[in-house]
Structures are given as C-alpha cells and as structure tokens.
C-alpha positions as CSV (number, residue, x, y, z in Angstrom):
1,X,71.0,88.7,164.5
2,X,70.1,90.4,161.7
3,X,66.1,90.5,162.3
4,X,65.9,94.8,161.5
5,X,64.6,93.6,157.6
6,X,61.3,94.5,156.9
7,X,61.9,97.1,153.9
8,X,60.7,100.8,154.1
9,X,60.5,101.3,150.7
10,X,57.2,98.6,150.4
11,X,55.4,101.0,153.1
12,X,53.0,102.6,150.6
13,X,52.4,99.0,148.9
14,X,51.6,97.6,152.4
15,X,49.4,101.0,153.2
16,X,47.6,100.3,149.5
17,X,46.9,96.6,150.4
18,X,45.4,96.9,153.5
19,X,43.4,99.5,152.1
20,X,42.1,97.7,149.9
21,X,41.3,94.5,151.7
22,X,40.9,96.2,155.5
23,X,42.0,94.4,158.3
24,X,39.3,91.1,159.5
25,X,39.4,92.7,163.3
26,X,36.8,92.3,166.0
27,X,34.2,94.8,166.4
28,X,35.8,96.2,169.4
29,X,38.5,97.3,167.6
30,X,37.7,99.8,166.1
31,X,36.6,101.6,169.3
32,X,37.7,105.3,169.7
33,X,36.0,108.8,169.4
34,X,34.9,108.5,166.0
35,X,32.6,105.5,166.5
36,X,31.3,106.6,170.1
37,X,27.7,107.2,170.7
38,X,27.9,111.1,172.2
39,X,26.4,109.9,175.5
40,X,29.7,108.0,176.6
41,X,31.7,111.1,175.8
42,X,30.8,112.1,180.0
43,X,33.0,109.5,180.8
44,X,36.3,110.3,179.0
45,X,39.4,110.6,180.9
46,X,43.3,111.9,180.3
47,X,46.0,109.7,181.8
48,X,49.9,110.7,181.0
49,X,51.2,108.7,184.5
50,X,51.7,105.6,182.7
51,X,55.6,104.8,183.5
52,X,57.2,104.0,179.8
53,X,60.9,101.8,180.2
54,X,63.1,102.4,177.1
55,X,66.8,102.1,176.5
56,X,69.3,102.4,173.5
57,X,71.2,98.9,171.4
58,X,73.3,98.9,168.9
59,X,72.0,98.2,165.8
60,X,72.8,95.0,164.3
61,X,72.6,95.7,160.0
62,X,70.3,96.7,158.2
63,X,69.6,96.0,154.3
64,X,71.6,99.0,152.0
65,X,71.1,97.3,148.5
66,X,70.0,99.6,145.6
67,X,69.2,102.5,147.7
68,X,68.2,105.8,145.9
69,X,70.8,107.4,147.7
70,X,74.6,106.3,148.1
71,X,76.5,107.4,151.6
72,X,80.8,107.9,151.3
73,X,82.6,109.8,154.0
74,X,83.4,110.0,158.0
75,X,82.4,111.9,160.6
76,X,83.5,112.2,164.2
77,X,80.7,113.2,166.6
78,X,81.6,113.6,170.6
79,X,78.2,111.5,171.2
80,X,78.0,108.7,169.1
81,X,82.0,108.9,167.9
82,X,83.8,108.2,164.5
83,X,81.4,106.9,161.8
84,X,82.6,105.9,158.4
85,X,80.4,104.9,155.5
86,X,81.3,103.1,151.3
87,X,79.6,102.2,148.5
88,X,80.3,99.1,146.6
89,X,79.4,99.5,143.0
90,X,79.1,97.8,140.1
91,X,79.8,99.8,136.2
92,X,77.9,98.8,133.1
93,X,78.6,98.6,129.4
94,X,76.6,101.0,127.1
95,X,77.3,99.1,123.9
96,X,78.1,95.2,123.5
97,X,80.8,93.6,121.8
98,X,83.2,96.5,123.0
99,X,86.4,97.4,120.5
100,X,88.5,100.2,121.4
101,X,90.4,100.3,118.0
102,X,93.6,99.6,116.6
103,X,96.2,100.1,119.1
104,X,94.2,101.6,121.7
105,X,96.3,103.2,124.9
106,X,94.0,104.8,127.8
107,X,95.1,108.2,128.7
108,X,93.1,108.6,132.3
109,X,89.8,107.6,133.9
110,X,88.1,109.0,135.6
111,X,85.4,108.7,138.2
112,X,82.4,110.9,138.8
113,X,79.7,110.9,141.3
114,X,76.9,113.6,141.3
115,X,76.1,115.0,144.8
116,X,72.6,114.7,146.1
117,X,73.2,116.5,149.8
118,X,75.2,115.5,152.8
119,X,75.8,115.8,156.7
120,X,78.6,117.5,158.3
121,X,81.0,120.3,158.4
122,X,80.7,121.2,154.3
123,X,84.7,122.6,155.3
124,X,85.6,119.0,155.5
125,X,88.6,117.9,154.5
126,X,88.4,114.0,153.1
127,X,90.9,111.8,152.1
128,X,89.2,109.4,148.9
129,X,90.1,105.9,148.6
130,X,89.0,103.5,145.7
131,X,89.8,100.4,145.5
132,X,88.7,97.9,142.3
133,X,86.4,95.0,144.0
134,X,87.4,91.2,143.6
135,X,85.3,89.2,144.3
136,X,81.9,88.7,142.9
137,X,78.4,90.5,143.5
138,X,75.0,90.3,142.1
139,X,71.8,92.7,141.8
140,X,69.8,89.6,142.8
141,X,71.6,89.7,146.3
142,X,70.7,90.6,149.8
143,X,73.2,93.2,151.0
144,X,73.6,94.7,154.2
145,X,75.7,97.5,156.1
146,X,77.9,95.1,157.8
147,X,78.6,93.1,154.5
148,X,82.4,93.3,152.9
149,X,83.7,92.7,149.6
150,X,87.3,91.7,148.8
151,X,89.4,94.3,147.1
152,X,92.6,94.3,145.4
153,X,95.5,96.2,147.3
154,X,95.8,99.1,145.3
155,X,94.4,102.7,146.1
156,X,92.9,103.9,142.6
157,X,92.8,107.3,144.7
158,X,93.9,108.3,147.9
159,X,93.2,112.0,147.2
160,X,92.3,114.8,149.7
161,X,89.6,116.9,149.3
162,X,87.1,119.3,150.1
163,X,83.5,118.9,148.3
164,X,82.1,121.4,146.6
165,X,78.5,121.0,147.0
166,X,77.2,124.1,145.2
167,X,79.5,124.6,142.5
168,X,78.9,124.0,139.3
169,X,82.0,121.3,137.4
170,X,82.8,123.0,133.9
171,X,83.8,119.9,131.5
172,X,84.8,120.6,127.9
173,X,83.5,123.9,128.0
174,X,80.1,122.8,129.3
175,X,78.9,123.7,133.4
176,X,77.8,120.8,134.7
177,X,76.0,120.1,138.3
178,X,77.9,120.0,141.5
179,X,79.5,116.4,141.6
180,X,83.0,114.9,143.0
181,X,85.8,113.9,139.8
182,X,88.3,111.9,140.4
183,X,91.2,110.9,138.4
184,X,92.0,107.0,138.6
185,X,94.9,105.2,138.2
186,X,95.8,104.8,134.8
187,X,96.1,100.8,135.4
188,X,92.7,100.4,135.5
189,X,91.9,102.0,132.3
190,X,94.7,100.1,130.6
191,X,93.4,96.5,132.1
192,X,89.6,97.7,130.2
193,X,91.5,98.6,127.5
194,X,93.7,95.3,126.8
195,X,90.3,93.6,126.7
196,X,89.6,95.2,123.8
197,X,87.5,92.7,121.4
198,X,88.0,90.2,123.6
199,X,84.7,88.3,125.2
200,X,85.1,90.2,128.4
201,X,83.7,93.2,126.4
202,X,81.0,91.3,124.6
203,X,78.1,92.0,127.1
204,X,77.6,93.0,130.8
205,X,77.3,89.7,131.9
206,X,80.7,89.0,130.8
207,X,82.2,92.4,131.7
208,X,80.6,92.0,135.5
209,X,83.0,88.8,135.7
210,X,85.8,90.7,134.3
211,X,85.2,94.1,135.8
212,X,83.8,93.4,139.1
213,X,83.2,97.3,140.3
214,X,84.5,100.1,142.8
215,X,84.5,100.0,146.7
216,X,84.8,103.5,147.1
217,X,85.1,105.0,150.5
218,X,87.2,107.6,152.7
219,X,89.8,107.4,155.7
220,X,88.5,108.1,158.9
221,X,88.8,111.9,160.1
222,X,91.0,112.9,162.7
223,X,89.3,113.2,166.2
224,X,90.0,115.6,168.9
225,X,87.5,113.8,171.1
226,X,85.4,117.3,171.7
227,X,84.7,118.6,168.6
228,X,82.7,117.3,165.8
229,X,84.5,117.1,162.3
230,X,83.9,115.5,158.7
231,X,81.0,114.5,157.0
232,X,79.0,111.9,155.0
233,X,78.4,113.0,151.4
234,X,75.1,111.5,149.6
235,X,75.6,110.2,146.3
236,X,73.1,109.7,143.3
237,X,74.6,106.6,141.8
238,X,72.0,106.7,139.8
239,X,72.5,110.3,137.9
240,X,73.7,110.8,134.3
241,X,76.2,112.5,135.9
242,X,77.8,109.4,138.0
243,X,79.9,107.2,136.1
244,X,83.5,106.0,134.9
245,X,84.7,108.0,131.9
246,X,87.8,106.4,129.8
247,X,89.9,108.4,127.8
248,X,91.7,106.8,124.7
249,X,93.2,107.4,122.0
250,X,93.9,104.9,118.9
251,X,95.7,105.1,115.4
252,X,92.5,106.8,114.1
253,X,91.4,109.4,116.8
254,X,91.0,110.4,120.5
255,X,88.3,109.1,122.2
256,X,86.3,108.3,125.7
257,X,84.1,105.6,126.9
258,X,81.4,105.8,129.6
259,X,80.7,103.2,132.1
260,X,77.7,103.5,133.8
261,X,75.8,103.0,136.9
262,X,72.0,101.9,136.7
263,X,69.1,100.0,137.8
264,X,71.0,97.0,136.9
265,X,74.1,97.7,138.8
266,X,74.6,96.0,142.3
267,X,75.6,98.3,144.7
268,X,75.2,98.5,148.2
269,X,76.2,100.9,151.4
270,X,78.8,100.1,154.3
271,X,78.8,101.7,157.3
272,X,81.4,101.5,160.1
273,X,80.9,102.9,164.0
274,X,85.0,101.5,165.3
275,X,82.4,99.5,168.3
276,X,81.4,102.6,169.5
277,X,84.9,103.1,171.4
278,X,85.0,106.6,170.8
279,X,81.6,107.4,171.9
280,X,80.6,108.7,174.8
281,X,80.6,106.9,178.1
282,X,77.4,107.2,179.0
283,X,76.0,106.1,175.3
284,X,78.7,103.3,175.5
285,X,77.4,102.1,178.8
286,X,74.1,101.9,177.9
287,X,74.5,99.8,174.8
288,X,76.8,97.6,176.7
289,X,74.3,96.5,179.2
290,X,73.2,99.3,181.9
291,X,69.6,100.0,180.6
292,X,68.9,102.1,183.4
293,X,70.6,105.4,182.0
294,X,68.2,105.0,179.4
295,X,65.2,106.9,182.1
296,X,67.5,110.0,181.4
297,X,68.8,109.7,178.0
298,X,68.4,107.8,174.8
299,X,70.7,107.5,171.8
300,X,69.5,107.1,168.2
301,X,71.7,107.3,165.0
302,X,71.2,106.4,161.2
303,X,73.6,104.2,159.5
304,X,72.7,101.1,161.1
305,X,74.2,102.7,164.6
306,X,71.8,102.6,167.3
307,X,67.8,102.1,168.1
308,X,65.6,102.4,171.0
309,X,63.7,99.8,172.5
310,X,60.6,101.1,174.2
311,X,58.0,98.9,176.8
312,X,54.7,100.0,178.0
313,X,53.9,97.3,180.8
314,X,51.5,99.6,182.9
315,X,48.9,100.5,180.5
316,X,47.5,97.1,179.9
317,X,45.7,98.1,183.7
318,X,43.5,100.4,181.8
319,X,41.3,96.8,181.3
320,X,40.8,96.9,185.2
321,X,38.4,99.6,184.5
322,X,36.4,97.5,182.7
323,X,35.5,98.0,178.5
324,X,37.6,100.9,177.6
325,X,37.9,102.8,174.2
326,X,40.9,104.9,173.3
327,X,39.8,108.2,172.0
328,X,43.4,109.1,171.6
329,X,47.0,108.1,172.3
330,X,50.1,109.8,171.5
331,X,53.7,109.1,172.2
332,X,55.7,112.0,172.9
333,X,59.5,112.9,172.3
334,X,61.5,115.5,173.0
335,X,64.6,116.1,171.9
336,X,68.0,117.4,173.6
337,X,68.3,120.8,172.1
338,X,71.6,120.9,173.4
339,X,73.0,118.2,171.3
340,X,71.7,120.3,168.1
341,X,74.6,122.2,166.4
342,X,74.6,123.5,162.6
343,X,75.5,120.9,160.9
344,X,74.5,118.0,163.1
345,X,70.8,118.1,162.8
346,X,68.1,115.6,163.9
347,X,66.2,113.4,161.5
348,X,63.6,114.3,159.4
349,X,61.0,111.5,160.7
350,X,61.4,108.6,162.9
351,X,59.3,105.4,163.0
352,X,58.3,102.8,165.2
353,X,58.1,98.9,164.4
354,X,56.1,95.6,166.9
355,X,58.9,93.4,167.8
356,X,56.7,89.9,167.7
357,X,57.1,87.2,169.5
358,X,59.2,85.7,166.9
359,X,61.5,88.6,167.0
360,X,60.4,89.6,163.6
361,X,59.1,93.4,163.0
362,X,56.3,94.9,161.5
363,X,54.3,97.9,160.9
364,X,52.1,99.8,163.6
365,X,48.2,99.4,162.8
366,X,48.2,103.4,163.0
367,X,50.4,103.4,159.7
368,X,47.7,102.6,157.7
369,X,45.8,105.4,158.4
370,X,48.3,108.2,156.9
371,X,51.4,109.9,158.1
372,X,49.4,113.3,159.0
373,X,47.6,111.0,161.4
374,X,50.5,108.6,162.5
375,X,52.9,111.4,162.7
376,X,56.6,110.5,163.6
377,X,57.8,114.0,162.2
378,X,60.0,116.4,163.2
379,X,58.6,119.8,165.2
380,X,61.5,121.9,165.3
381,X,59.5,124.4,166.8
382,X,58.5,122.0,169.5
383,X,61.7,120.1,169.4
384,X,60.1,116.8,169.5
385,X,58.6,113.8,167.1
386,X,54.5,112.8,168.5
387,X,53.5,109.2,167.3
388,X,49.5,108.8,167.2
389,X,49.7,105.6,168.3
390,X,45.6,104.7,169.3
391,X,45.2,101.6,167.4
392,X,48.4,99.6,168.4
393,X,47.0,100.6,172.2
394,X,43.6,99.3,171.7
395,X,44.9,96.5,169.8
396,X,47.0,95.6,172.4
397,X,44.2,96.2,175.5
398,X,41.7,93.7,173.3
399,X,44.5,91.0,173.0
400,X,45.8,91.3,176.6
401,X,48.6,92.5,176.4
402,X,51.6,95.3,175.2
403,X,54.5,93.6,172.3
404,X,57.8,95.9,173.0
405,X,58.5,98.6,170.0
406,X,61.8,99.4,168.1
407,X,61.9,103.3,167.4
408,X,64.3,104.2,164.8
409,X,65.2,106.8,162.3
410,X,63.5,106.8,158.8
411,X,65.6,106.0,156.1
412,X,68.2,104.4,158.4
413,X,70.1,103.3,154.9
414,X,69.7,106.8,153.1
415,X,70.6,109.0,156.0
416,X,73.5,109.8,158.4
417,X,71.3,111.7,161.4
418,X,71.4,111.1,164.8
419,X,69.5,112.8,167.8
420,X,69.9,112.3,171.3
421,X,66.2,112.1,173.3
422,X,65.3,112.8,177.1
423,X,64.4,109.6,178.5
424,X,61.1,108.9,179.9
425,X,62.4,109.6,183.8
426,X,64.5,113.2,182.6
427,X,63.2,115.6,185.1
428,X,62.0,118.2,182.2
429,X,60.4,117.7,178.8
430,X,60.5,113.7,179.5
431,X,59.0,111.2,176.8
432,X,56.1,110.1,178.2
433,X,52.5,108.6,177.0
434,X,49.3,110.8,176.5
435,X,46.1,108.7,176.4
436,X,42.8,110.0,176.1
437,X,40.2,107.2,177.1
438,X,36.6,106.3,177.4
439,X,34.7,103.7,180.0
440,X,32.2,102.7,177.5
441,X,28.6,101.5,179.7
C-alpha cells in the first residue's frame, strides 16, 4: 500500500500558500493564549496524564526519484539488522551527433561519484557492484524504494573498498574533492564506442534507448549479529565531479569523453532491509503484529524501514469540561541513549503526518506556523525531539474527534538514521503529552 507519498520537498510551497490565502476556519479555532482575554488566564490548567498508544510498522516505499542526495552501501545494525541501499542512474550526452573518430578503441572508463557525507563505520570495507540497466526508465516517472530495474548479468565492478571521505583524488596532476573512482569494464566503453556516428549517438533521446544507465550498488556486509558494521555513503549525482569518463584513442590522438549526470537524468534510490530477519526480536515482533511492546519501545529508521503510528484517544474528554482553548501542547520524545554509538547517530529532525480517513497523509496545521514553533528537532542535550502540536489538538477537540499520526524521520529518502524511542508506558523519560489548557467562561 503505498499511501507514505505526500512529497517533503513541496513543504515550503504548501507553507507559502497557506500563508498566503490562510486557512477558512471557524472562529473558535484559533483559540489559545495569544487570542485570550487576560481574565480567563485564572482558569488555565497543565494536564500530562493523557495515556498516548503508539507502536512501530514497517514502512511500505516511499518515493526516491531525483533526490538531491543519492544513498549506495550496507550496513548491519543489531537493532534494525542488515540494510542495503542502490542508485539507478541514467548518463547524458554533452554534445549531439557523437563521432569518436577514425578507428576509435576505448582504453578504460571510468566511473566517478563525488561524496556528499555518509553513515557508518568510515573503516568500512565495501564490496562495489555495477551493473548496466536494461530495461527502460524515464525522468517523467514515479519511482520508489521498493522499485527494480532489470540489469544485464555482468558485474562492471565488483571491487572492494574503503572510502575515503576526506581525501582529496589527484587526477592529471590536478587535486580534486573527495569522491569514489571506479574503473569499469572495458566492454562497456567499447559498446559506446562501436556506436560511433551511428543514430544512437545523435541526441540523448536516442542514447537513453541505447544506453539505458548504471544500477550501482554494494554486497551486503558481513554480520556478526552484535556488532554494527558498514555504512551508507551519500552521493551527489548531481556534482561536476560525478560522471562516466571514456578514454580513447583514434588514428589522430588520445582522447576522453564525459557522460554526465543532471537534472534531466532519471535516477532513483533502492533500499533493502532482508524482511527484517536479522533484526532484533523484540523490533521484529512488534512489526509483525504485537503492538503492545510498543508502551516500552519504539523503532524508527530512514530508508523506507520503519514508522510509528501514534493515537491520542483520551484527550478528546477535555470537551467534557465544557469550551476549552489550548494555550499550549507539546509532544515529547525521548530517545534511548543507550542505542547511541559514534557512528550510529539519531536523526537530525523527525515529522509527523494526519493519517485521514482515506488513508491518505498530510501536513499538521502547526507546520504552517514555522519550524522554531513546530519543532520536531533534535536536542541532543535533552536527548529528545518536542512537537508543538496546539493547533492539530484544538482542531481535533472542535471537530470531535483525534485522526491517528504517522511520525517519521525527515528526509526518509536522503538519510540512513535510525533511533530507537522510549514508549509512552517506559517507566523513565516516557513519551508522553504536555497540554496547557484554558476553560474559557
């Protein structure tokens, strides 16, 4: 069911519109501290006793098309288990009606990918696998992490390596920023080369047919089942730097041609979790079914891997009390600081979506009022994420009732995170609901 669709990267163009145009609400929404006469203030109350019921799924897919950032690597993690992400991506032409000469012979190609950052052990060994891409894919297209392309059998690759994230790559006597070369197969370049002149070189329209692009992944790492290992290396596809450089030489001269990755490439993120079946048992038994361990613990990783859902059936009482404005409510996380090490760190932000009643998602009202008030970020010092969450609450109190939430990572597409969360029941720093309310006369 893949429902998880609505697209991060048109928040600020959703924020500007309603903005803009405001929301048509009822009066009584916009209840809350900042619109109270002073002489109701007597009657405001703090309630944090309202019982929240949350528990972790599996993520189904979510959209990974012409990303900014490009994921390739595996990681093994003793919580969540082995995780392997690819990148399917499509090379351009830089010139049309392509001729490589008289009696052109490619000498290598090569592939080259600029680094952006990662997640892992940076000591990683990983083993590189490319593989040229068969069947047909268009920038037009929807794409998603659970989507495969065919390939053709042979591994352009199937190197080992170590990245080198902070070292500079000296190229014909120039220093160039950190980024991963690979030497291809010379087949491929000599297939690009025996079009020479020919109409598959004519334009990129023609040369996407012919040249369909790289699926360009890693092997999984070894596991030991206790100790984490590997890691996910982000990728600027869309850097000068990335690109597939063929070396040639002619009867006239030796030469190289670049093919490049750009806006107009299709490309588009994989991501692989093996079912979970190395996780941990008590994450694997709460995404198969047993919501109750969720009171304790809660599960949530990037990479289309697990989300929260969260149900807050209790506060929709507070109408019993009769016309109530909410000054103030905050949904509070903590995080397990035991499950922190040095190189498997939590997420920069998390966010929370409505799950409607046609199982569709969208955006808190609160969003529209800025991230410094909506919040969602990390506090490492407090070792938690706080949601200001006051207008979804009223909202939901004037309507008569609570939809359930989705909390997930930010950036589920871009970033290979996870964090594990005390559960609303955990006997210490439990999540829990902080409302600040007023019984308006």
């Amino acid at each position: 069911m893949k429902k998880f669709r609505f697209k991060f990267r048109y928040h600020f163009l959703y924020v500007l519109i309603i903005s803009i145009f405001g929301f048509s609400c009822n009066k009584n929404e916009e209840l809350g501290s900042n619109v109270q006469p002073k002489e109701n203030m007597l009657n405001v109350s703090f309630d944090k006793s309202f019982p929240i019921y949350a528990h972790t799924i599996k993520e189904d897919s979510i959209k990974t098309d012409e990303t900014t950032i490009n994921l390739i690597g595996s990681y093994y993690d003793p919580i969540f288990g082995l995780t392997t992400a690819g990148m399917y991506t499509q090379f351009r032409l830089i010139t049309e009606n392509v001729d490589f000469g008289t009696n052109p012979v490619c000498d290598s190609i090569i592939l080259s990918l600029a680094y952006y950052s990662h997640y892992g052990d940076t000591s990683a060994n990983l083993n590189l696998n490319v593989y040229e891409i068969s069947d047909n894919f268009y920038l037009a297209n929807n794409y998603y992490s659970s989507d495969r392309l065919g390939t053709y059998k042979t591994n352009l690759a199937n190197i080992n390596f170590v990245p080198q994230l902070t070292d500079s790559v000296n190229i014909g006597g120039t220093n160039y920023a950190p980024q991963l070369r690979v030497k291809l197969k010379k087949s491929l370049g000599q297939k690009i080369i025996e079009a020479s002149g020919t109409s598959y070189l004519a334009d990129n329209t023609s040369f996407a047919d012919f040249f369909k692009g790289l699926y360009i992944t890693t092997s999984p790492v070894a596991t030991d089942g206790s100790t984490a290992s590997g890691e996910i290396l982000y990728i600027n596809a869309l850097s000068s730097l990335s690109k597939l450089t063929m070396y040639y030489h002619n009867d006239a001269d030796t030469l190289s041609y670049n093919f490049l990755i750009d806006n107009n490439a299709a490309r588009f993120n994989t991501f692989e979790h093996y079912k979970f079946t190395s996780a941990s048992s008590l994450l694997k038994q709460q995404i198969n079914g047993d919501t109750t361990l969720g009171d304790n613990t809660l599960y949530l990783q990037a990479m289309a891997g697990t989300k929260i859902r969260l149900k807050f059936p209790d506060v929709i009482s507070l109408n019993n009390l009769g016309r109530i404005a909410i000054n103030q409510a905050q949904l509070v996380i903590k995080i397990d600081p035991t499950t922190i090490t040095d190189f498997i760190t939590p997420p920069d932000r998390l966010s929370l979506a409505v799950i409607n009643t046609d199982g569709t998602l969208s955006f808190l009202p609160d969003v529209n009022y800025g991230e410094s008030y909506y919040g969602g970020a990390y506090n490492s010092t407090e070792n938690e994420y706080r949601f200001n969450i006051s207008k979804y609450v009223q909202k939901a109190l004037l309507n008569g009732g609570f939809n359930d939430l989705y909390l997930v990572i930010s950036g589920a597409s871009i970033n290979a995170n996870r964090v594990v969360l005390f559960g609303p029941k955990s006997p210490d720093n439990n999540m829990h609901l902080e409302i600040i309310y007023t019984k308006i006369k």
